[in-house]
Backbone bond lengths (Angstrom), bond angles and torsions (degrees), N, CA, C in turn:
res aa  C-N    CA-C-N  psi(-1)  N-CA   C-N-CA  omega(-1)  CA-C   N-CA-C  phi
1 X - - - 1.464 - - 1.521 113.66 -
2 X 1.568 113.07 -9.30 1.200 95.42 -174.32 1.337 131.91 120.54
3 X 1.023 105.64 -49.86 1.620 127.16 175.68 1.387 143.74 -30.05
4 X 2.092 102.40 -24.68 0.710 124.66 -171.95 2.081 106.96 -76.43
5 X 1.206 78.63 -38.08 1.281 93.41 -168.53 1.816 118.27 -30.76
6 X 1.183 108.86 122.03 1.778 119.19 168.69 1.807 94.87 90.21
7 X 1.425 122.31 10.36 1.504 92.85 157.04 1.130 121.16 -107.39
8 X 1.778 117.60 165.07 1.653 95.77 167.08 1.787 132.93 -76.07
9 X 1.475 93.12 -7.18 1.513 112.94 169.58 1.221 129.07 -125.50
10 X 1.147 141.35 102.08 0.969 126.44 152.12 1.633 127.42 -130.61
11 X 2.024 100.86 146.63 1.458 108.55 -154.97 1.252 93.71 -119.61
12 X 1.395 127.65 117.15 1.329 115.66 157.69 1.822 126.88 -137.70
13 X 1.615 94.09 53.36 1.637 107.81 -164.20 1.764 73.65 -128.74
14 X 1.744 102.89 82.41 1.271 94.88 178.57 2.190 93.59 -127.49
15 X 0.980 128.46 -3.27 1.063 127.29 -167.32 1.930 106.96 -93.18
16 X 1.287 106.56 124.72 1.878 98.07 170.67 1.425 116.58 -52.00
17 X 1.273 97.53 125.04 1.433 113.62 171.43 2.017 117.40 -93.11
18 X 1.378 111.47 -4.55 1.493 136.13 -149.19 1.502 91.44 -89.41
19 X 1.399 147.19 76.39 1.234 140.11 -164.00 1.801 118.80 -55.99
20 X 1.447 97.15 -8.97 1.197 117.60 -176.45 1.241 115.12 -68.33
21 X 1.557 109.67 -23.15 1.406 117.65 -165.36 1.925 114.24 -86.72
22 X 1.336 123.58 146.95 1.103 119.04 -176.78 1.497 98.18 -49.53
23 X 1.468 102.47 165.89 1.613 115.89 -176.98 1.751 124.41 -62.68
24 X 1.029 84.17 -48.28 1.492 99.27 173.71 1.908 120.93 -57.88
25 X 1.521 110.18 -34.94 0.890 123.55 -166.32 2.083 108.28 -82.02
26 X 1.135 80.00 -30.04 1.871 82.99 175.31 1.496 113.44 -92.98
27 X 1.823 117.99 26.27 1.317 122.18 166.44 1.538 117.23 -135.06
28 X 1.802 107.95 -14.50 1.244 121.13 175.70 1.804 113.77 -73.49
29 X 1.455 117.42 120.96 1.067 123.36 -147.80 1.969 98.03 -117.54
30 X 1.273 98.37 -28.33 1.541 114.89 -149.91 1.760 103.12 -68.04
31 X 1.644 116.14 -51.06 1.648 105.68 149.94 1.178 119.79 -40.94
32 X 1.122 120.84 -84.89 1.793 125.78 -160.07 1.322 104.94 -32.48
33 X 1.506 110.99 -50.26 1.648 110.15 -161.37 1.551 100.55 -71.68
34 X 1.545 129.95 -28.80 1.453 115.18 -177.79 1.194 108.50 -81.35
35 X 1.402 134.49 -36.58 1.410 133.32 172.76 1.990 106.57 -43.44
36 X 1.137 99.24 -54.77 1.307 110.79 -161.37 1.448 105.40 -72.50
37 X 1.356 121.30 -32.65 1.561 123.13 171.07 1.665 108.33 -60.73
38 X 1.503 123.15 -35.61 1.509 123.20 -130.52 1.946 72.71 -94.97
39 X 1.558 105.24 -39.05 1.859 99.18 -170.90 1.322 98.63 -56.35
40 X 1.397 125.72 -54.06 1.529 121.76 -157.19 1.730 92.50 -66.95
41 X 1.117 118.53 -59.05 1.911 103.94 176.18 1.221 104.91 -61.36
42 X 1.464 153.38 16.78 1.674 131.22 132.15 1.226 118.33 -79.87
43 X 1.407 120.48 -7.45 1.455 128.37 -168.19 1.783 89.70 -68.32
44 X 1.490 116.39 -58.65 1.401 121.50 -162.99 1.776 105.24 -125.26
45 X 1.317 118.05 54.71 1.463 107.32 -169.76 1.819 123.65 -42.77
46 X 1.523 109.05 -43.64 1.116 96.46 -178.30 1.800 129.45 -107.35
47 X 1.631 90.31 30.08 1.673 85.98 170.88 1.904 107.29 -103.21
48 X 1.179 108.85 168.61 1.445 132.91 -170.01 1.736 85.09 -57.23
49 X 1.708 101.73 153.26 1.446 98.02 146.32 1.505 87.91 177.11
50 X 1.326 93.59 178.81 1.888 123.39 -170.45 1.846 107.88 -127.60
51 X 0.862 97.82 111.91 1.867 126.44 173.77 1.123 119.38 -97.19
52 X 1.457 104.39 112.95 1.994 102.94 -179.77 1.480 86.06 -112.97
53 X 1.644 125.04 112.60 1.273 146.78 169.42 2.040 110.29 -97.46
54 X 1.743 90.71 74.63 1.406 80.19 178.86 1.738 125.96 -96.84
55 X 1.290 107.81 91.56 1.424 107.85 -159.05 1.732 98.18 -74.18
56 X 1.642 93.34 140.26 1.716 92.67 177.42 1.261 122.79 -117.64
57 X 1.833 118.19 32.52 1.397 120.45 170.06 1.211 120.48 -77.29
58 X 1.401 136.38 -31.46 1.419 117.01 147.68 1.414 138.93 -74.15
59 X 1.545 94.66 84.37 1.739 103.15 -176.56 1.704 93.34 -178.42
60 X 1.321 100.40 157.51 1.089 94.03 -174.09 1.404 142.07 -69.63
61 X 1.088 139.33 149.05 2.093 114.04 42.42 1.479 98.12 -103.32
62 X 1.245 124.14 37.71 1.510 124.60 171.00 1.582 115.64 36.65
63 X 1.168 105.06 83.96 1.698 103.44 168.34 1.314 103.19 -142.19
64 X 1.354 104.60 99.00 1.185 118.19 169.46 1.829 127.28 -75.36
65 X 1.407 120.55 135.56 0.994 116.49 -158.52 1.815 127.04 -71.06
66 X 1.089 145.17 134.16 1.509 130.55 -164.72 1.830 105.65 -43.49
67 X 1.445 106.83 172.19 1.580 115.71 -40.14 1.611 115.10 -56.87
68 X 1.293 147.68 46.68 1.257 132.46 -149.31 1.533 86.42 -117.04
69 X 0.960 115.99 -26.51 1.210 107.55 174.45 1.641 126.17 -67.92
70 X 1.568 106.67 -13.50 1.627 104.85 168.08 1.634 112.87 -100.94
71 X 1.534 98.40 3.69 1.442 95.95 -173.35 1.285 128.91 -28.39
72 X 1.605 97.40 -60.26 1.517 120.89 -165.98 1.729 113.39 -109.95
73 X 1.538 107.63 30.90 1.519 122.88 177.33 2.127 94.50 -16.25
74 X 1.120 112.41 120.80 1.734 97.56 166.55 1.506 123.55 -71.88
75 X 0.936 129.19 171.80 1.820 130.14 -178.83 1.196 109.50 -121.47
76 X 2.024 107.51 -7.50 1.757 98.57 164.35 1.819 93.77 -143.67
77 X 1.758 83.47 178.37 1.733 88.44 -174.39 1.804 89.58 -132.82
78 X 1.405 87.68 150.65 1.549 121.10 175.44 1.316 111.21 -131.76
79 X 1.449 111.18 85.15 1.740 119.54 165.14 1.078 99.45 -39.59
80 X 1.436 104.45 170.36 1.665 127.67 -178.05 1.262 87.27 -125.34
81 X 1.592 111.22 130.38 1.509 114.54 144.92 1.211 134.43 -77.24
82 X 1.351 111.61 163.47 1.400 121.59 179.59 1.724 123.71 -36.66
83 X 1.298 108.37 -45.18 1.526 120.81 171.65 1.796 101.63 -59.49
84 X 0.954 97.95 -75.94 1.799 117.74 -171.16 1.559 109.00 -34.51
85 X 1.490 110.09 -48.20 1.816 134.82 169.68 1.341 90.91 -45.25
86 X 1.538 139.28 -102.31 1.244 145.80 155.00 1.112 131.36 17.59
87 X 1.565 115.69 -46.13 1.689 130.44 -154.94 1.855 78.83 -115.72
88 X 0.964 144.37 24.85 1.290 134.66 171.22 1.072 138.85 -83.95
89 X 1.512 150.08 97.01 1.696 118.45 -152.50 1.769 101.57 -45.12
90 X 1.336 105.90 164.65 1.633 109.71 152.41 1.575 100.49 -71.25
91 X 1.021 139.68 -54.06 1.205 118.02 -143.92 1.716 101.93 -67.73
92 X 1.326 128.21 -17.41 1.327 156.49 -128.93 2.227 86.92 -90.07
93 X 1.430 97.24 -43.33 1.667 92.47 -160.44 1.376 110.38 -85.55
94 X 1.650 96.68 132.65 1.679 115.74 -163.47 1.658 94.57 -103.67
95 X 1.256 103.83 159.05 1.709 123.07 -179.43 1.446 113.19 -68.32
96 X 0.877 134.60 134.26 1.596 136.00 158.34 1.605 105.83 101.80
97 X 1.407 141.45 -102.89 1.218 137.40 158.57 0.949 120.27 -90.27
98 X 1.962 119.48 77.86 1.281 135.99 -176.17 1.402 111.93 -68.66
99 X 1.667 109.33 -39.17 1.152 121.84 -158.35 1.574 107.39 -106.18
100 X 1.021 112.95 45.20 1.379 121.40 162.89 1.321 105.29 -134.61
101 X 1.568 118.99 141.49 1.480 115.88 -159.14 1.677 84.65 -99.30
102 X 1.182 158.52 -26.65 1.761 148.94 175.80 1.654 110.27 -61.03
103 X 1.465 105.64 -39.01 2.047 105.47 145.02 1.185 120.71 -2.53
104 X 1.965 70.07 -85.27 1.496 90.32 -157.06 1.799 104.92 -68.18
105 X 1.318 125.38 -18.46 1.578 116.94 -157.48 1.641 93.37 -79.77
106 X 1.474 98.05 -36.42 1.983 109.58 -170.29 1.723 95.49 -61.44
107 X 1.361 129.88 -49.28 1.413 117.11 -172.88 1.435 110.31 -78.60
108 X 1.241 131.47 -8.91 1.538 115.62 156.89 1.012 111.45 -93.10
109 X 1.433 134.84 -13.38 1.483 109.37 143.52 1.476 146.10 -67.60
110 X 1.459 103.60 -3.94 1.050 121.04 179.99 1.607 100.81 -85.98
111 X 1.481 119.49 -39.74 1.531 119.64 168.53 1.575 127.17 -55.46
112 X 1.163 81.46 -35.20 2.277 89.99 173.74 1.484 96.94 -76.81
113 X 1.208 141.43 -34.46 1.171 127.59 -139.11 2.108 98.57 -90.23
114 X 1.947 85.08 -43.47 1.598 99.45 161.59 1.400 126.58 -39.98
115 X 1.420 100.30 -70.35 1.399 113.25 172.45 1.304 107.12 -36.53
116 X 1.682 115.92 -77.46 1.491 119.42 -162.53 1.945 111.88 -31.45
117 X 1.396 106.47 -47.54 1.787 136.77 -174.84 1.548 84.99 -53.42
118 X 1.468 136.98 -59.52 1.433 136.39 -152.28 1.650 91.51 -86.19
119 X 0.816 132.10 -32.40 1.852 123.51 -177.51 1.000 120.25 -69.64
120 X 1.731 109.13 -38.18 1.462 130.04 175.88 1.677 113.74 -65.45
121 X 1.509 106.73 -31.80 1.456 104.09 168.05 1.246 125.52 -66.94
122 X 1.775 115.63 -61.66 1.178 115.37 138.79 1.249 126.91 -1.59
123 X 1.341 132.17 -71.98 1.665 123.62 -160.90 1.786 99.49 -71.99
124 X 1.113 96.98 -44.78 1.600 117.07 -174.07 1.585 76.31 -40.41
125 X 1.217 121.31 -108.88 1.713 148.13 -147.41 1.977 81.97 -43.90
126 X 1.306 137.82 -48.33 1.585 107.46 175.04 1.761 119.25 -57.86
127 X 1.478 94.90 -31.48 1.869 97.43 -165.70 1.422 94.36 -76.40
128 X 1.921 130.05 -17.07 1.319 101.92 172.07 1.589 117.61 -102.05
129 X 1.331 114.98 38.39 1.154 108.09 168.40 1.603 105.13 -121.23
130 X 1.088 116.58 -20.83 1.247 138.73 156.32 1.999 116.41 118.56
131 X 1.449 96.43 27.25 1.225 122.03 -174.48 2.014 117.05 -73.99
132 X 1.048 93.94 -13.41 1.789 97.72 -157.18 1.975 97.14 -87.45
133 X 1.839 95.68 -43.82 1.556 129.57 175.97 1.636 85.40 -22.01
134 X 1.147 142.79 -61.56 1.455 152.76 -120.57 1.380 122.40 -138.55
135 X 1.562 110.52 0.45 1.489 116.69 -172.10 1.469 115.06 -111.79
136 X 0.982 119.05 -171.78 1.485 128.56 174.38 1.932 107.24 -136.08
137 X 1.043 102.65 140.94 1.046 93.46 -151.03 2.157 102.52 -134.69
138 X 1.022 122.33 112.35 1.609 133.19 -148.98 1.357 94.28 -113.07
139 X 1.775 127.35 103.98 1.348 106.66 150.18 1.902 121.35 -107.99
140 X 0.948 101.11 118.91 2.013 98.96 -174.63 1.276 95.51 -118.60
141 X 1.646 118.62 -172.25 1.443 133.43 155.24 1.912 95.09 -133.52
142 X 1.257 95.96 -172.62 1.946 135.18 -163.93 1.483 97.74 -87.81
143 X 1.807 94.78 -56.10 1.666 88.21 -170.86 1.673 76.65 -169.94
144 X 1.494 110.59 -177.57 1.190 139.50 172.42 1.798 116.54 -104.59
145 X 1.435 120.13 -177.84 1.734 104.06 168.12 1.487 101.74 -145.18
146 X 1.617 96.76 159.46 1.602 110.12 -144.19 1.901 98.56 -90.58
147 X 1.127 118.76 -5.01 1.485 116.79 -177.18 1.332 99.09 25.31
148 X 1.088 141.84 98.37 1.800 150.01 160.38 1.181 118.24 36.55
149 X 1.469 117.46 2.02 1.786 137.23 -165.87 1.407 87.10 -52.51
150 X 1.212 144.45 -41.19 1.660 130.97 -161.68 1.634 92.77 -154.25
151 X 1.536 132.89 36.73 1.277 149.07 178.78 1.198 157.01 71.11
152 X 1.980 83.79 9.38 0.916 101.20 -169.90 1.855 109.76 -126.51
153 X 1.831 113.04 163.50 1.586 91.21 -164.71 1.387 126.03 -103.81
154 X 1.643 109.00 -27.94 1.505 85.99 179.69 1.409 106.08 -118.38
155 X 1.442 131.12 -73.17 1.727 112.82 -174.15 1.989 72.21 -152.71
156 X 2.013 82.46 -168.87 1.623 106.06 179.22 1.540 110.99 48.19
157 X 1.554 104.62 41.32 1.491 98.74 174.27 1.557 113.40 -151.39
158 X 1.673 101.10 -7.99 1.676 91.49 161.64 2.080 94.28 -145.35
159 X 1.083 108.56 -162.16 1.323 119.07 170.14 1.742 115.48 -126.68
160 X 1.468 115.84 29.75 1.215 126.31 159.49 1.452 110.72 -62.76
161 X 1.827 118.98 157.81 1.269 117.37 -153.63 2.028 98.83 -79.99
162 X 1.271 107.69 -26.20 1.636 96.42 171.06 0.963 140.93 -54.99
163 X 1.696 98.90 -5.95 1.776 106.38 -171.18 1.639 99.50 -115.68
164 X 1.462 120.34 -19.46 1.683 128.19 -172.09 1.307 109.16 -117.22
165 X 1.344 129.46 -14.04 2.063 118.83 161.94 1.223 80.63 -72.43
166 X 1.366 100.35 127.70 1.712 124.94 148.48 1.510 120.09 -117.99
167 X 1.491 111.70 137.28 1.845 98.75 171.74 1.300 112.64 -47.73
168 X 1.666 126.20 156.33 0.964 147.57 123.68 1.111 120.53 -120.07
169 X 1.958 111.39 128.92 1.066 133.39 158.76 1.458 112.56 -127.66
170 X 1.114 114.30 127.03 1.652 143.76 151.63 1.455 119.71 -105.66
171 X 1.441 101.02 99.69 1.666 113.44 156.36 1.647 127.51 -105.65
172 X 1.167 115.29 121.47 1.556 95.07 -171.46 2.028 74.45 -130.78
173 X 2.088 78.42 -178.30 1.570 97.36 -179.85 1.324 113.06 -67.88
174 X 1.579 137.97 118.04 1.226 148.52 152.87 1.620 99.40 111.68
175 X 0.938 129.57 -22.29 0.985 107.76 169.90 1.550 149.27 -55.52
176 X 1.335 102.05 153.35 2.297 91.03 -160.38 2.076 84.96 -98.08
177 X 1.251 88.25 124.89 1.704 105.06 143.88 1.437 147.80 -16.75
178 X 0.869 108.12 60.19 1.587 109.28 -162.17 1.999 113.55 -104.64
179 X 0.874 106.24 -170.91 1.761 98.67 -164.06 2.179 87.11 -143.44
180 X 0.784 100.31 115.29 1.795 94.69 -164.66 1.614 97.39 -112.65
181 X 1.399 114.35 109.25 1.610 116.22 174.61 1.751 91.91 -96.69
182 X 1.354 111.44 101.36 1.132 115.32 163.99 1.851 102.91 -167.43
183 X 1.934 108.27 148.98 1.370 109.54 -163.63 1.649 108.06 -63.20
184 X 1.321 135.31 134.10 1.612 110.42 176.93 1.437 73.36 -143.58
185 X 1.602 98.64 -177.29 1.932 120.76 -151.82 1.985 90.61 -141.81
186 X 1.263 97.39 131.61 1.458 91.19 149.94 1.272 148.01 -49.16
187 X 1.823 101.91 -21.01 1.524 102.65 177.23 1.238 115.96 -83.05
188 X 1.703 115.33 -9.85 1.340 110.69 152.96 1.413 135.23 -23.42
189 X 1.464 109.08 -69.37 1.226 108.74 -172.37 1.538 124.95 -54.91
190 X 1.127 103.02 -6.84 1.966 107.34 168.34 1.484 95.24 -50.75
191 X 1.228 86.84 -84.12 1.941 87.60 -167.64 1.388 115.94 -52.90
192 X 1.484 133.10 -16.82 1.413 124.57 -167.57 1.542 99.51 -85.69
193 X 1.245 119.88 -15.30 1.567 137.16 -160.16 1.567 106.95 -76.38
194 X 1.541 94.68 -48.03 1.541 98.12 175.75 1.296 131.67 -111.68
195 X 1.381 102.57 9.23 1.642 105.38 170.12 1.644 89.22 -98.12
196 X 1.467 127.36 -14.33 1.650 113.97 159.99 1.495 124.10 -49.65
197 X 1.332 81.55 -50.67 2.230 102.10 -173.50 1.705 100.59 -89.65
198 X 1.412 116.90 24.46 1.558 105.07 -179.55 1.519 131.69 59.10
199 X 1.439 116.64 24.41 0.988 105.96 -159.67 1.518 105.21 -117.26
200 X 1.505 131.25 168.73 1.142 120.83 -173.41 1.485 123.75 -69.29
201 X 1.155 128.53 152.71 1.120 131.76 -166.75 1.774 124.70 -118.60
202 X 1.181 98.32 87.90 1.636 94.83 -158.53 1.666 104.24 -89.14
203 X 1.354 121.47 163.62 1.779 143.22 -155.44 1.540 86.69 -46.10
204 X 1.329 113.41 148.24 1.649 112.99 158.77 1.365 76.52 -175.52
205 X 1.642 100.78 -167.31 1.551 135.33 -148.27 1.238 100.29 -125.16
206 X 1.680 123.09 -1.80 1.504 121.89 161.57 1.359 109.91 -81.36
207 X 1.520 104.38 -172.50 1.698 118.42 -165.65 1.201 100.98 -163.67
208 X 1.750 114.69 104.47 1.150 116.20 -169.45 1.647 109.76 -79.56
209 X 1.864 88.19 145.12 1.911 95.24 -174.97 1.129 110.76 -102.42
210 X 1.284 122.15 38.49 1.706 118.89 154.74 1.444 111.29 -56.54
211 X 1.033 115.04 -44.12 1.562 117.18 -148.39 1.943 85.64 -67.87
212 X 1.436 105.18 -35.08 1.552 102.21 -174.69 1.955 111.79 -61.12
213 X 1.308 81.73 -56.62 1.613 120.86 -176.09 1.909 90.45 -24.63
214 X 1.598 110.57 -44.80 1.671 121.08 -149.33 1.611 79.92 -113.17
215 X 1.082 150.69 14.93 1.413 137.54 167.66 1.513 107.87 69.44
216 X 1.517 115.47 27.69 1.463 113.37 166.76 1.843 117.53 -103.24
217 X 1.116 113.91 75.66 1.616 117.49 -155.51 1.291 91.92 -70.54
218 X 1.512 126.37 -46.27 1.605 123.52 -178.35 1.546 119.66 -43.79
219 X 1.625 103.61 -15.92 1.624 117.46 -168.99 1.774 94.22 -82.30
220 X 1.148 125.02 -42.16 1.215 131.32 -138.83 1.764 93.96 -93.32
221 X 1.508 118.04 113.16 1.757 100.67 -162.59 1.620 98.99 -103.09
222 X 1.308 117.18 -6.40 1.550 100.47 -176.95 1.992 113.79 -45.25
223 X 1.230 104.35 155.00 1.486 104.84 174.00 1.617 100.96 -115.85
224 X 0.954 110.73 -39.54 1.808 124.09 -158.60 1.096 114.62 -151.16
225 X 1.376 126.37 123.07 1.669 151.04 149.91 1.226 118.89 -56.23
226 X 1.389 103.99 149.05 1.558 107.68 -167.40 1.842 105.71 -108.73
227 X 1.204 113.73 174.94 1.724 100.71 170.39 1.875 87.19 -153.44
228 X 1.622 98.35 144.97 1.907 87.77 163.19 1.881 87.33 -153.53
229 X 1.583 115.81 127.91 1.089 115.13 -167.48 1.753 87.83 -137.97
230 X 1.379 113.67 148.96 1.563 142.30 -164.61 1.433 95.66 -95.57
231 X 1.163 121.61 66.98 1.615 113.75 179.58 1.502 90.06 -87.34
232 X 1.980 112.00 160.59 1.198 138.06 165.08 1.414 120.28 -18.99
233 X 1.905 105.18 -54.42 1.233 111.31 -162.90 1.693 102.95 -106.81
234 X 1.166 113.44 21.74 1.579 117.69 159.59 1.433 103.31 126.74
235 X 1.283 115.69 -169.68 1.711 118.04 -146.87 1.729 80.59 -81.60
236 X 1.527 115.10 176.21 1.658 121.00 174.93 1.634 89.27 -156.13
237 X 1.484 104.24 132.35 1.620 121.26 166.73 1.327 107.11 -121.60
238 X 1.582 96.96 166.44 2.039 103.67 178.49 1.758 85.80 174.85
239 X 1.685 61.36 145.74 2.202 99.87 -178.19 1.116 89.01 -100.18
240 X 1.215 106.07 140.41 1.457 117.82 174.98 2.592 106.58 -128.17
241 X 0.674 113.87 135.07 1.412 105.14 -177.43 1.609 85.09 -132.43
242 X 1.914 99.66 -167.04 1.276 92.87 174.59 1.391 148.90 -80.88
243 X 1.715 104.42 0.58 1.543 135.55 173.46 1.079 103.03 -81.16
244 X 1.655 111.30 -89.10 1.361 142.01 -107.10 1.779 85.47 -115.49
245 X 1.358 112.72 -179.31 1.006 137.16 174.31 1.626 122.20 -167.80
246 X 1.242 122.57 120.85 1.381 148.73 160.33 1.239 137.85 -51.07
């Protein structure tokens, strides 16, 4: 896809290939990738750099590793019908109560909850080397997934809000805490990225969120976000502002 393009590293032969290995374990991504980040930052501990940590355990076929997988045991069940069974990716069907869709919602919660546990180590293991003191620090996602909310199951197939709210978190050094109800875009963070690291900021279609970041919302002029997603039955767009939606 591409992706690689303009770093000096990039690793992405991070998934078990060893069929031998329990199921879960040849999709859990979220170790390997911090182990493997923390070697390449001993290679050069104290020069500058930029880390794209894209962990891919929340996504499917969601099998999160013990105990996370009983985390969120459900207290009700939602059969799958016959249609819904059908309309399922293959890769999508999990072992044991596949066919109940609260399963499936309890084991991706059991994947965020993993994840969240593996980031938290992460920060831990930068703040004890004394790496975090000095960083900026970005957590987002790609997209969200639609669990049958409007009929459909996993993401990249409509522009409903389950598949396009994504987290944003921005923590940097000194900054105060704030909770910002206002519309912002992922392509933001281009520009917020490098007016962080000082760097020049050339024309684009982002909108840097300092001005948010510092509690200046009047600074921040976006009104409305855009969405354009490749569904089955042809491309799908929508405006989104702070009401309404398109």
């Amino acid at each position: 896809f591409g992706y690689g393009q303009g770093w000096e590293v990039y690793d992405d032969k991070i998934l078990g290939d060893d069929r031998m290995l329990p199921r879960w374990k040849r999709f859990e991504t979220a170790s390997t990738i911090n182990t493997r980040f923390l070697a390449w930052l001993d290679q050069a501990p104290d020069r500058p750099f930029l880390a794209w940590l894209h962990y891919r355990d929340v996504h499917g076929p969601y099998l999160p590793p013990p105990p996370y997988d009983q985390t969120f045991r459900p207290e009700t069940t939602r059969p799958l019908t016959a249609l819904e069974v059908m309309a399922r990716p293959r890769y999508l069907t999990l072992p044991g109560d596949g066919n109940d869709l609260e399963h499936y919602r309890a084991q991706y919660d059991g994947e965020i909850r993993y994840t969240d546990d593996r980031i938290k180590d992460l920060l831990a293991e930068l703040d004890r080397r004394g790496v975090l003191a000095h960083s900026v620090v970005i957590v987002t996602a790609d997209h969200g997934e639609a669990f049958l909310d409007h009929g459909q199951w996993d993401h990249d197939v409509s522009l409903y809000e389950e598949e396009v709210h994504v987290p944003l978190i921005i923590a940097r050094p000194g900054g105060t805490p704030r909770v910002v109800d206002r519309v912002v875009t992922t392509i933001d963070l281009f520009p917020t990225i490098l007016e962080l690291t000082g760097a020049p900021v050339p024309g684009n279609d982002g909108e840097s969120l300092i001005p948010l970041l510092e509690g200046s919302e009047k600074a921040y002029r976006r009104e409305r976000a855009y969405s354009e997603s490749r569904a089955p039955d042809g491309i799908q767009r929508a405006v989104r502002d702070g009401t309404w939606k398109l």
